[in-house]
N, C-alpha and C positions, 0 to 999 in steps of 0.2 A: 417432456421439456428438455432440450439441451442445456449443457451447463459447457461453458467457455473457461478451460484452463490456461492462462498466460503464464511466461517464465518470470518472479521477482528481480533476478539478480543476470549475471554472466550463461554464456553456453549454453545458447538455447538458439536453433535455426530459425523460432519465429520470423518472418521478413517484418512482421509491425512492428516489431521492438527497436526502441531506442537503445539499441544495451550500451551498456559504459563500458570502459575497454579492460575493468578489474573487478574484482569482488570489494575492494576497498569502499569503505564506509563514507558518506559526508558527515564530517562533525560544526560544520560550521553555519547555523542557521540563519549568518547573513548572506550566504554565498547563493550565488545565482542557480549554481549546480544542483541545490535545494531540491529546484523544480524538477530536473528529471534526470538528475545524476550527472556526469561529467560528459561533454559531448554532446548530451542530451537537448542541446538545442536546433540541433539538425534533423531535418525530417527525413522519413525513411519513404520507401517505394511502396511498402504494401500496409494493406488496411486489411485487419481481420473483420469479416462480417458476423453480424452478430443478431440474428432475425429474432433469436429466441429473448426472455425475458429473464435470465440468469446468467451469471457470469462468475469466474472463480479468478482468487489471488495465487499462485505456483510460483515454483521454487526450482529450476535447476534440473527438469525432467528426464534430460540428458544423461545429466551428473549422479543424480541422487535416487534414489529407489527408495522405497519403504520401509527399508532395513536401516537409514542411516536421518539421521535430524535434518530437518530440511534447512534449520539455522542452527549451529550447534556450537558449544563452546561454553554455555550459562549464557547463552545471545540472549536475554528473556526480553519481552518486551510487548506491545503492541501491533495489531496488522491493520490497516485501515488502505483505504478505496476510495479514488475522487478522480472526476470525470470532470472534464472543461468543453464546452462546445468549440467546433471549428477546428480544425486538423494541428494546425500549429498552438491551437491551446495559449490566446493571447488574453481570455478572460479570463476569472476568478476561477479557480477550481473550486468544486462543489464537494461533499463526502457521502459513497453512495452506501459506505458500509465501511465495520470498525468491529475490531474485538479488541477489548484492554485485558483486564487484569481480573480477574473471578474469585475473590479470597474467602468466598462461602464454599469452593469447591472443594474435595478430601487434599487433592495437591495443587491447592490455589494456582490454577490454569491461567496461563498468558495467552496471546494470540497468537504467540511464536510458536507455543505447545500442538495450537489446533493444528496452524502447518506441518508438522511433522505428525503429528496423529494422523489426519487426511492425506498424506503421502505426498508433502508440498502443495495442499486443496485448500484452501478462503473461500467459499461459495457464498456469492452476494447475489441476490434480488434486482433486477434492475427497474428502477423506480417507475411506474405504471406509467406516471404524467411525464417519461419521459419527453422529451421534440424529438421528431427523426431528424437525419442527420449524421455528420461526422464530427467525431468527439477526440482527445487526447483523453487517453486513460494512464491513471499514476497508480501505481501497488506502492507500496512502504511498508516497511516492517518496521521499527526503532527499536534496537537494542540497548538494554537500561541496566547493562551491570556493572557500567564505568560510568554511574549519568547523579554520582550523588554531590558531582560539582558541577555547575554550570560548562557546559563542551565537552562534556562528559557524552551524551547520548550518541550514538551509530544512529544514521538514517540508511539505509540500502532499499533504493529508490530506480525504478525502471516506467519508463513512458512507454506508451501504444498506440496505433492511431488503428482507431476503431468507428465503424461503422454502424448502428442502431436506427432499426426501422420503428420504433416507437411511432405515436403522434401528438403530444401534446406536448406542454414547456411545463420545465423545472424549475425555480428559484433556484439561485445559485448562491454560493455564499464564498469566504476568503481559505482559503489553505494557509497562509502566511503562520509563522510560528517565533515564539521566543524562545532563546538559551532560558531563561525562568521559569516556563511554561512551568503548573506546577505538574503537567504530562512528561516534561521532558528533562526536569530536573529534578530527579528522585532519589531513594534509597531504597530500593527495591531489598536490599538487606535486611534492615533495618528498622522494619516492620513500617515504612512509610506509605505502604502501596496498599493498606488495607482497602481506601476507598480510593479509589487509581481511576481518574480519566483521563480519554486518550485525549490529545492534542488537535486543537484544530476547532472547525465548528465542529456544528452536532451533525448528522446523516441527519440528511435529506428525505423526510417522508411529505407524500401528496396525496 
């Protein structure tokens, strides 16, 4: 089974990336930029094909190597994955996969931690009942260590337009988020994150 690695952020030759033109965060959850980072409303020339049934969240392949965090800085936060049908991505985004916050584990693991653990790797499942078709794919990361006030939260968000030979249709669901969210306004310090979910709907299972 292949597993499809995309870039999250900047500096990455992908041609399906929507990349933003900085590593700079969106903090603003009414902003349009939301959706696929700054620029990120103009489509790009290529589509990564994707025949296989798995796909992965990356970070900077480029840039970053194994040796270094693939978000670094106490970026702690969640990674989550949502796929919209139709190249321009005019529907609802859907969430095909998500890791939050794990506070049973010895060093209560983020989803930022997995990214650097995996050497900038999120491997996601692509949902069996997918439709074939061309999809807009969103990675997000959100970083929670400035997020214990409302605009507080980092989003570093990259678009893809992607191609899935699936055959069957997905329910789709909203992506849309609050500054309140209680995912995205936290105290990740503070001991608020014991039962942490991510933001968004729930992933998508068929």
């Amino acid at each position: 089974m292949k597993t499809f690695t995309a870039t999250l952020a900047l500096l990455s030759s992908a041609s399906s990336a929507r990349l933003p033109p900085s590593n700079s965060p969106v903090t603003d959850v009414a902003s349009n930029d939301l959706r696929c980072n700054v620029g990120g409303a103009t489509g790009v020339a290529g589509v990564c094909e994707v025949p296989s049934r798995q796909q992965g969240l990356g970070r900077e392949a480029d840039e970053r190597g194994c040796e270094k965090p693939a978000i670094g800085g106490n970026h702690f936060g969640p990674v989550m994955l949502y796929l919209s049908k139709v190249a321009d991505g005019p529907t609802d985004f859907f969430k095909i996969g998500a890791y939050g916050h794990n506070s049973a584990a010895a060093d209560a693991t983020w989803g930022t931690d997995i990214l650097s653990e995996n050497c900038g790797r999120f491997d996601v499942t692509i949902p069996p009942a997918l439709e074939a078709g061309d999809y807009l794919r969103r990675a997000e990361a959100i970083a929670l260590h400035a997020a214990s006030q409302a605009g507080g939260a980092q989003f570093f968000v990259t678009c893809y337009s992607l191609a899935e030979a699936a055959r069957r249709r997905l329910a789709s669901g909203s992506g849309a988020y609050s500054a309140a969210d209680p995912g995205i306004q936290v105290d990740i310090w503070g001991g608020g994150c014991s039962k942490y979910t991510t933001p968004g709907p729930a992933v998508a299972y068929v």
